[in-house]
N, C-alpha and C positions, 0 to 999 in steps of 0.2 A: 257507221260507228260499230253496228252489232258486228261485222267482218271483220273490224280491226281490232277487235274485241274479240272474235274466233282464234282470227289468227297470233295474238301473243297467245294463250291459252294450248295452240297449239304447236308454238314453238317452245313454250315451256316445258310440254310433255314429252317433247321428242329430244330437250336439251336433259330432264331427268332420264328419260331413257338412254341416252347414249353415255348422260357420268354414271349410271347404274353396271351399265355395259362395261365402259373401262373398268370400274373397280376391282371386275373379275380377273383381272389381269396382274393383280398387284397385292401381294397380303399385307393390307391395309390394318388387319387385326392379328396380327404374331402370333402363335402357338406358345409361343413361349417368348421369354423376354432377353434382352440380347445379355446380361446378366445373369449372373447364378442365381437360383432361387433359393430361398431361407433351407428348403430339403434337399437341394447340389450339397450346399457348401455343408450339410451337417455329411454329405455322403464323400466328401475330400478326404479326410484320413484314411476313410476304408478303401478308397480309389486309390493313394498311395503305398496300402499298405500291397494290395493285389500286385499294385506296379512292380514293388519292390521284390518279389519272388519270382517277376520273372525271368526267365533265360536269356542271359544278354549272348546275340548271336549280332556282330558286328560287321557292315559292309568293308570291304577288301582296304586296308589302308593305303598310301594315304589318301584320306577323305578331306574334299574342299565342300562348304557349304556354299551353294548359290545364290548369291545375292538379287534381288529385286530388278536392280537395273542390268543384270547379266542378259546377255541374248535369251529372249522368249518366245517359243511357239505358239501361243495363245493365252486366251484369259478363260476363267470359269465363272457363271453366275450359274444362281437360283431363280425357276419359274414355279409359280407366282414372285414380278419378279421387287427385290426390293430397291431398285434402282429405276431413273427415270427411262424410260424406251428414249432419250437422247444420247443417253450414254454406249446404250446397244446400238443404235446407231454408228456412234463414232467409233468403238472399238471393233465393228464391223468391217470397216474402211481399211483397216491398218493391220488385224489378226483374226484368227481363226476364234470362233464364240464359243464354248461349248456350255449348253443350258441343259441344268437338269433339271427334270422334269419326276414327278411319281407316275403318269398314266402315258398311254398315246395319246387319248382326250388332250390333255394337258400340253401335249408337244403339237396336235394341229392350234389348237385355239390360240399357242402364241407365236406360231407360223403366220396365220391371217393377220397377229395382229402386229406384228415384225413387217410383215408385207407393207400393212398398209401405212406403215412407219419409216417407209421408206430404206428401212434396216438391209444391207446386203446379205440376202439368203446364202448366197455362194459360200460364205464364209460362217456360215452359223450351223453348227453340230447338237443334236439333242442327245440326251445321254437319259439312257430308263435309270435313272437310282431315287430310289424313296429316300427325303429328308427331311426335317423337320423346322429347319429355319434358310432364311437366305445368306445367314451369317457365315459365308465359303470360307472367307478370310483364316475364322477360328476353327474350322474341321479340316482343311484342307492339307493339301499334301507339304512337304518340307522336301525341297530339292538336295541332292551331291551327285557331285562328280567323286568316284570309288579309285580306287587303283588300278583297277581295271578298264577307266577311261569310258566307263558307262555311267550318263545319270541311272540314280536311285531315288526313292524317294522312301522318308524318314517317317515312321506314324506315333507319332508320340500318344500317350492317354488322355484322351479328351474330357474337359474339366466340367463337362456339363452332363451330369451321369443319367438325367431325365429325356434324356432327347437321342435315344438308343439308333434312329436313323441316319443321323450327324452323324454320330461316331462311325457307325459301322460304312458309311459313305466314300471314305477311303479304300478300303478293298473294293470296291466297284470302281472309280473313280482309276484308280494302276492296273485293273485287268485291261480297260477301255485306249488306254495309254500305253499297253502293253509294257511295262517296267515294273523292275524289283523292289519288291516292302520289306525295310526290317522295322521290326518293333521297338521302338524307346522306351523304357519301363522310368518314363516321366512323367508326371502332369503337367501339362501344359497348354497350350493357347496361343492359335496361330497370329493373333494379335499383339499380343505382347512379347514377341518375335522379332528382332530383325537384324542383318547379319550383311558384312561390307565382302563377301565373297574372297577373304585374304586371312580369315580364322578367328576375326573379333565380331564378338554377337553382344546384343544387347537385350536387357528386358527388366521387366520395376520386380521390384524384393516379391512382387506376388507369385513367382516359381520357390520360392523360397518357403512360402506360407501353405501353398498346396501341395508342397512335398512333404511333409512331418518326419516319414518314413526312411528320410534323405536325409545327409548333412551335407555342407555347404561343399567340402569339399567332393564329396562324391556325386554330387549334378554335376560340377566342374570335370572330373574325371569322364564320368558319363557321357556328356555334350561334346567332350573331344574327341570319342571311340567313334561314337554315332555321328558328328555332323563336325569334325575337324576345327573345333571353336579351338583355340591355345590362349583367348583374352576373352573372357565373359563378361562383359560391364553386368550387373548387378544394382538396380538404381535406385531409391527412391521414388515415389509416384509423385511430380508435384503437384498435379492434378487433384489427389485425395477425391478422385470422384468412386463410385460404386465399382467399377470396371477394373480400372489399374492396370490397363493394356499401355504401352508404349506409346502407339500408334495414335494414342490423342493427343498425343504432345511432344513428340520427336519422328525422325526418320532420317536414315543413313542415306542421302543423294548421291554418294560416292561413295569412293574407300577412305579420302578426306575430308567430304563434305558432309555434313551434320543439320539437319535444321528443328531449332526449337520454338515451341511458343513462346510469349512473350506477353506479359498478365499486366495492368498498369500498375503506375507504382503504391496504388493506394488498397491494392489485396492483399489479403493477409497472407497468400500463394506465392506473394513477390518473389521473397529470397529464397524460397524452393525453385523456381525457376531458376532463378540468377545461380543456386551453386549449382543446379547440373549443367546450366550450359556452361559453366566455367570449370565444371570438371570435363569434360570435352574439349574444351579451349586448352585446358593443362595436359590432356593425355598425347603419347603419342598415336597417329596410326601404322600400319602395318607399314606403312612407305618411307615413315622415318620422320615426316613433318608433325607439326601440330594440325590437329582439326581447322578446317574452316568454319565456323560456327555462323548459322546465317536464323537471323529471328522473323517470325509471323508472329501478327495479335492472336493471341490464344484466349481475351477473355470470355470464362463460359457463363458470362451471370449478363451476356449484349440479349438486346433484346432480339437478334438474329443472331443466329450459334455462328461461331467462326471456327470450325475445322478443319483448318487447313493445311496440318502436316497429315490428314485422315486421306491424301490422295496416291493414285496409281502410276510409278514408272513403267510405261510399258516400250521396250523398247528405245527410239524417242521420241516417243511422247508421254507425257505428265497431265493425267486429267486431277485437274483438282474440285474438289468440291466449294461454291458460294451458293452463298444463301440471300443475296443482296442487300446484307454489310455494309458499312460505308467502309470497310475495310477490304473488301474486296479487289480490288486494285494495288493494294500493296499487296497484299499477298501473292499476285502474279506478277507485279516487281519482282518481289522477294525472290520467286523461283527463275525470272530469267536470268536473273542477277546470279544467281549459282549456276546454273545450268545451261547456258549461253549456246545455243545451236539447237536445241532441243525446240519440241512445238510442246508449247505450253495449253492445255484448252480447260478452259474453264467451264464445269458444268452446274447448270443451277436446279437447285432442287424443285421438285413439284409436289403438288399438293397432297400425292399418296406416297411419295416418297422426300419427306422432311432430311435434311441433314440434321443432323447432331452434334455436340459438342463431343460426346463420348463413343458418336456412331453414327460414322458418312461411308464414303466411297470405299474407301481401303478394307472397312468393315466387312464390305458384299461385294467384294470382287477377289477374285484371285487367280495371279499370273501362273502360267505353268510354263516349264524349261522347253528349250527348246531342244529335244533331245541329240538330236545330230548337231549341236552349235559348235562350230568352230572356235575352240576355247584357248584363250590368252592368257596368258600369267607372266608380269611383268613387276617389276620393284623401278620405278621410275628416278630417275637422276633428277633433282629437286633442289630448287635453292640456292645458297651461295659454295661454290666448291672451289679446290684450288686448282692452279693452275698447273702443277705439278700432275695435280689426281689423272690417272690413266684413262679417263673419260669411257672407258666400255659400258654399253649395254648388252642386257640381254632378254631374250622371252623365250618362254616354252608356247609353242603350237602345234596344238592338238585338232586333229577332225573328229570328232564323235563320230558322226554318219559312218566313219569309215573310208571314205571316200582319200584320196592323193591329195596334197596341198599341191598346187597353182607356182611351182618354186619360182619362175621371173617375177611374182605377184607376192613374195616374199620382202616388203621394204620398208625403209625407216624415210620420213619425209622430217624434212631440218628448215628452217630457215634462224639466219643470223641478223641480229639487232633490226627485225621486222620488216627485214629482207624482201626478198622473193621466195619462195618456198623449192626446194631441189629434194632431191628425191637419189637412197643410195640403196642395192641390194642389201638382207641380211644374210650373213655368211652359218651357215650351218658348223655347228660344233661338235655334238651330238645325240644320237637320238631326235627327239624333238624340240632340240634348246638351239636357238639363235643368236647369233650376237652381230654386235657393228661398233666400232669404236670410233669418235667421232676426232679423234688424231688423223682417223686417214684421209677427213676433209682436206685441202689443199687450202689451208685459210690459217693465217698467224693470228690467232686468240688474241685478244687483249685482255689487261683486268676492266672491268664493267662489263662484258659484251655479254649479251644475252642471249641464250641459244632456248628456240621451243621446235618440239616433235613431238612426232607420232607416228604410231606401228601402222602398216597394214599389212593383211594377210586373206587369201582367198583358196578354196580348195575345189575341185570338180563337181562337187553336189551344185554348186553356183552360190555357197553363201561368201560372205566378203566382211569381214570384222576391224575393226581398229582398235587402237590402244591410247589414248583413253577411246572411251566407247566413241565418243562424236566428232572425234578425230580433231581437225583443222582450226574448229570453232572455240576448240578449250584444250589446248594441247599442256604437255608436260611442259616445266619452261626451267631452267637452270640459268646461274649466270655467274660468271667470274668474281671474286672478290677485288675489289681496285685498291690493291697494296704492288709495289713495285718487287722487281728480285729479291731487293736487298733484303726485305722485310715478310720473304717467304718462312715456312716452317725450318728451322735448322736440322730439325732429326729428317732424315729421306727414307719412307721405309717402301716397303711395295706389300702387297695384301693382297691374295689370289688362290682359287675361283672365285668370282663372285658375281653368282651367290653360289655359297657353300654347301656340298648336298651333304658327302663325309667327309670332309675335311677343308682346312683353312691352313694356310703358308702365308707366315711372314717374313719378310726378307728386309734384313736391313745389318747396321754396323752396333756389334757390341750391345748386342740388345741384353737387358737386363731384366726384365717382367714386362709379362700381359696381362690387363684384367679387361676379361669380356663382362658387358653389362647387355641385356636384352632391352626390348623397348619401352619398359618402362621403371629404368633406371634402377632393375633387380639383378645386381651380380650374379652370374652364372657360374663365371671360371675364374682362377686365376692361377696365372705360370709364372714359375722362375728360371730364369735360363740361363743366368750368369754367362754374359759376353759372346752368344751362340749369337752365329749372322744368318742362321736360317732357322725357324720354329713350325712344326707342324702342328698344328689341331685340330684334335676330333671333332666334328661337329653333328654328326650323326643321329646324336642324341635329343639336337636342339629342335623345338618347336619351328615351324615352319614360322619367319617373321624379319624382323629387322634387327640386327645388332649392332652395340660401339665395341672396337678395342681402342684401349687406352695403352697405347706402348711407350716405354722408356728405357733410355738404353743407359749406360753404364756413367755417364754424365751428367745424367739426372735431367736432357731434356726429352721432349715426351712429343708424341705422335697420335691425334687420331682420325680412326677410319671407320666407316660403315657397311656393312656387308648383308647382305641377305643369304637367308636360309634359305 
C-alpha cells in the first residue's frame, strides 16, 4: 500500500515537473495584450501625426499587392511560441519555419523541444530579432510585386506604440530575407489587412480611426502608391469586439471567394453580419463576377470560441483553428466546400495556447512570399458568354527567380461539358503575355455547353504554378448562353486588346457612343462618335481591374463587352 502510495506521489511530481517544463516553451503570460492598451491608443494621433510628415518614397510602379493564397516560401512565428507545437509540426512538412527567437538560449531550448515534437528540423530557421509578443500577423511584413518584378515588402506604422521591439522587428525580419523596405506613413495592423492579389484590399473603419491625421481620400491615394490597392473596402466591424481586425470575421479565400462569420439570429450583431456579407455578395471582383460568399458560426458569446475565418492559407493548405465546438465540423465543410482540392487541417487548441474569438491562428502566424514565385495574372473567362464573343485568353508570366520559363510547359488545359480534360499550348504575344483562343479548339460550341480551365506554367528554377491556384480541382468554368442565332445580339461589335494596357478599339457599324463604366458601376468615360466604324481609347490611365462598354450605334441598338485593364 505504502509503494503505491510512493509511487502516485511520485508520479505526480514528475507530471508537475514536466507541465512546469513545457510552460517554458510557450508565453503563457503576454507581455502585453494582443490589443492596444488605454496609453497605445491615447498615443494614435501622435503616431499619425509623425506618419503624416513622412517622406513618401514609393516602390517602382506598377505595384501588385500579394495576396495570402499567392505562392509562399514560408511562414514566420514567435518563440516563446503562442501556437500549439502541432501546428509547428505541420507547417514544418509543407514550408520552411522561420522562429524568432531574442537569445541563442532561446533558439536551442526550442530546438530540443521542436525535436522532441517530432517537428522537421530540416525545414525550421531561427531568426536572432528581439520582440515583444507572438502576434507576427500584426508586425509583420506586407508583400508586392514592384514594376520591376521584384517582391518588396511594405512597413506600415505599427499601432502598438509600447511594444518598440514589434515594431522595429521588420527591419530585421527583410535584412534576413534580403528584400527592399519602403515605408507607409500609415497606421495600421497586419490583421486587419487583407487583399485578393488583383488591387482590392479590405479592412473595418479602424484604419480610419487611427489615422486622424489622414482623410479618407488620402489613405486611398496612399494604399494605391504603396501596395497597388485601386478598391479598398472600408467595413464596418460587426464584431464590435475590442480589436476591430478583419480577420475575426472575414477573409478573402480567393479573388472571388469571401468567407464570413455568421452569428445566430437572436444577436444583436445579426444584421451587421448580414449587411457585410451582402455587401460582398453586391460587389463586384476584380474578374467581373459577384463574390462567392461562403459563411462559418462566428458566435463569440459559445462556450468554446469559434474562430474560424482566424485561419492560415498556406499554399495548399488551410490550417484552421477549433477549439472543439460542436461547430467544428461545419466549419471544415465550409472550407472544403470553397476550396475544393485543397488539404484542409484542422488544428486544436491546447491548454497554453487557447483560441480566441478575437485571436487564433491567423493572429500568430504569418506567411512570407515566395520571393522567386512564378507569378500569374489572369482575368478569367466566367459565366455565361455569347457565342459570338471571340473566346481569347490571356496571362502575364512572370519568373521572379529570374530563371527562363519551361515554353512546351506553357498550357492551357480545357475540357468540354465534363469531358476529358486536353490540354493546348499558350501562344506568346508579347513580352511576358500569353494567350489561347478557344475558337482554335476543333469543336462546334453549342448554346449550354460548358467549358472549364486552367493555366499552367513552369520555369528552370523547377517551380510549376496554375491558374486558378489548384488547378484541375476548381478550375475557371464559362458556358454558352442557350438562345439560338435568331435571338443573338443584333449590334456585332469586336473589342480588342483585351486586356487593355494603353488603349482599347472598337470595331463595329455606325457606332454612335461608348460609355465605359468600371467595376463597380462608376462611369469612367464616355464618347461620341457619330457613325465612326472604328473607335480607339485610351486606357492608359485606367486602374488596373475589370470594365463594361455599353455601345450603341446609330439605331439605337446597343452592345455590351467586358475588358480587362
Amino acid at each position: 500500500m505504502k509503494r503505491n502510495i510512493l509511487t502516485f506521489w511520485i508520479t505526480v511530481l514528475f507530471g508537475f515537473l514536466f507541465a512546469q517544463n513545457e510552460q517554458i516553451h510557450y508565453d503563457i503570460h503576454p507581455k502585453f495584450p494582443h490589443h492596444a492598451t488605454t496609453e497605445e491608443k491615447m498615443m494614435i494621433p501622435y503616431l499619425s501625426q509623425q506618419a503624416h510628415l513622412r517622406d513618401a518614397v514609393y516602390p517602382t510602379a506598377p505595384v501588385s499587392a500579394i495576396a495570402e493564397f499567392q505562392p509562399m516560401g514560408g511562414v514566420m512565428i514567435a518563440y516563446p511560441l503562442g501556437i500549439p507545437v502541432e501546428l509547428v509540426r505541420e507547417l514544418s512538412q509543407i514550408t520552411q519555419v522561420k522562429v524568432l527567437v531574442d537569445t541563442h538560449s532561446d533558439s536551442m531550448q526550442a530546438s530540443n523541444y521542436f525535436n522532441n515534437n517530432q517537428v522537421n528540423m530540416a525545414n525550421v530557421s531561427f531568426w536572432l530579432i528581439q520582440h515583444d509578443s507572438y502576434w507576427t500577423r500584426d508586425y509583420g511584413p506586407w508583400f508586392v510585386v514592384d514594376g520591376q518584378d521584384s517582391v518588396r515588402v511594405i512597413d506600415f506604422v505599427y499601432n502598438r506604440p509600447q511594444r518598440p521591439n514589434d515594431d522595429a522587428a521588420l527591419e530585421s525580419v527583410v535584412d534576413f530575407m534580403g528584400v527592399s523596405r519602403y515605408e507607409m506613413p500609415l497606421v495600421h495592423t497586419g490583421g486587419n489587412y487583407m487583399v485578393d492579389g488583383y488591387g482590392t484590399a479590405a479592412s473595418t473603419m479602424l484604419v480610419l480611426q487611427e489615422n486622424p491625421a489622414e482623410t479618407e481620400s488620402s489613405i486611398l491615394s496612399m494604399t494605391q502608391n504603396y501596395l497597388g490597392i485601386d478598391n479598398y473596402m472600408i467595413l464596418p466591424d460587426p464584431l464590435g469586439e475590442y480589436i476591430a481586425h478583419i480577420d475575426c470575421w472575414g477573409k478573402f479565400l480567393d479573388v472571388d471567394k469571401v468567407l464570413i462569420g455568421q452569428v445566430p439570429a437572436n444577436d444583436p450583431r445579426y444584421s451587421n453580419y448580414e449587411d457585410v456579407a451582402q455587401t460582398f455578395a453586391n460587389a463586384v471582383t476584380p474578374w467581373g463576377n459577384h463574390y462567392q460568399v461562403y459563411r462559418v458560426y462566428a458566435n463569440p458569446n459559445a462556450d468554446k470560441a469559434t474562430p474560424y475565418t482566424n485561419s492560415l492559407i498556406l499554399n495548399d493548405h488551410v490550417f484552421v483553428p477549433v477549439t472543439g465546438n460542436s461547430h467544428d465540423n461545419e466549419a471544415i465543410a465550409a472550407y472544403q466546400q470553397a476550396m475544393p482540392g485543397y488539404t484542409i487541417v484542422p488544428i486544436m487548441q491546447s491548454n497554453y495556447t487557447p483560441w480566441l474569438s478575437t485571436d487564433a491562428l491567423h493572429c500568430r502566424t504569418h506567411e512570407l512570399a515566395d520571393l522567386g514565385m512564378l507569378y500569374l495574372k489572369h482575368y478569367p473567362l466566367l459565366g455565361e458568354v455569347s457565342l459570338d464573343d471571340p473566346l481569347n485568353i490571356s496571362v502575364t508570366v512572370k519568373a521572379l527567380s529570374g530563371a527562363d520559363l519551361v515554353t512546351d510547359s506553357l498550357l492551357v488545359f480545357f475540357r468540354i461539358n465534363h469531358g476529358d480534360w486536353h490540354w493546348h499550348p499558350l501562344q506568346n504575344t508579347s513580352a511576358d503575355d500569353y494567350s489561347f483562343s478557344f475558337t482554335a479548339v476543333n469543336y462546334a460550341y453549342q448554346p449550354g455547353d460548358t467549358v472549364e480551365y486552367y493555366l499552367y506554367a513552369k520555369d528552370e528554377s523547377g517551380r510549376a504554378e496554375k491558374h486558378p491556384y489548384i488547378g484541375a480541382a476548381d478550375p475557371h468554368v464559362f458556358h454558352f448562353g442557350g438562345v439560338g442565332i435568331e435571338d443573338r445580339e443584333p449590334l456585332l461589335v469586336r473589342v480588342f486588346p483585351n486586356p487593355a494596357y494603353d488603349f482599347v478599339i472598337v470595331q463595329g457599324e455606325n457606332l454612335e457612343e461608348i460609355t465605359v463604366y468600371n467595376a463597380f458601376g462608376q462611369q469612367i468615360d464616355h464618347i461620341s462618335v457619330h457613325g465612326d466604324n472604328s473607335v480607339k481609347i485610351s486606357s492608359s490611365q485606367w486602374a488596373a481591374g475589370v470594365y463594361i462598354l455599353n455601345i450603341k450605334d446609330n439605331q439605337g441598338r446597343m452592345a455590351v463587352r467586358k475588358i480587362c485593364r
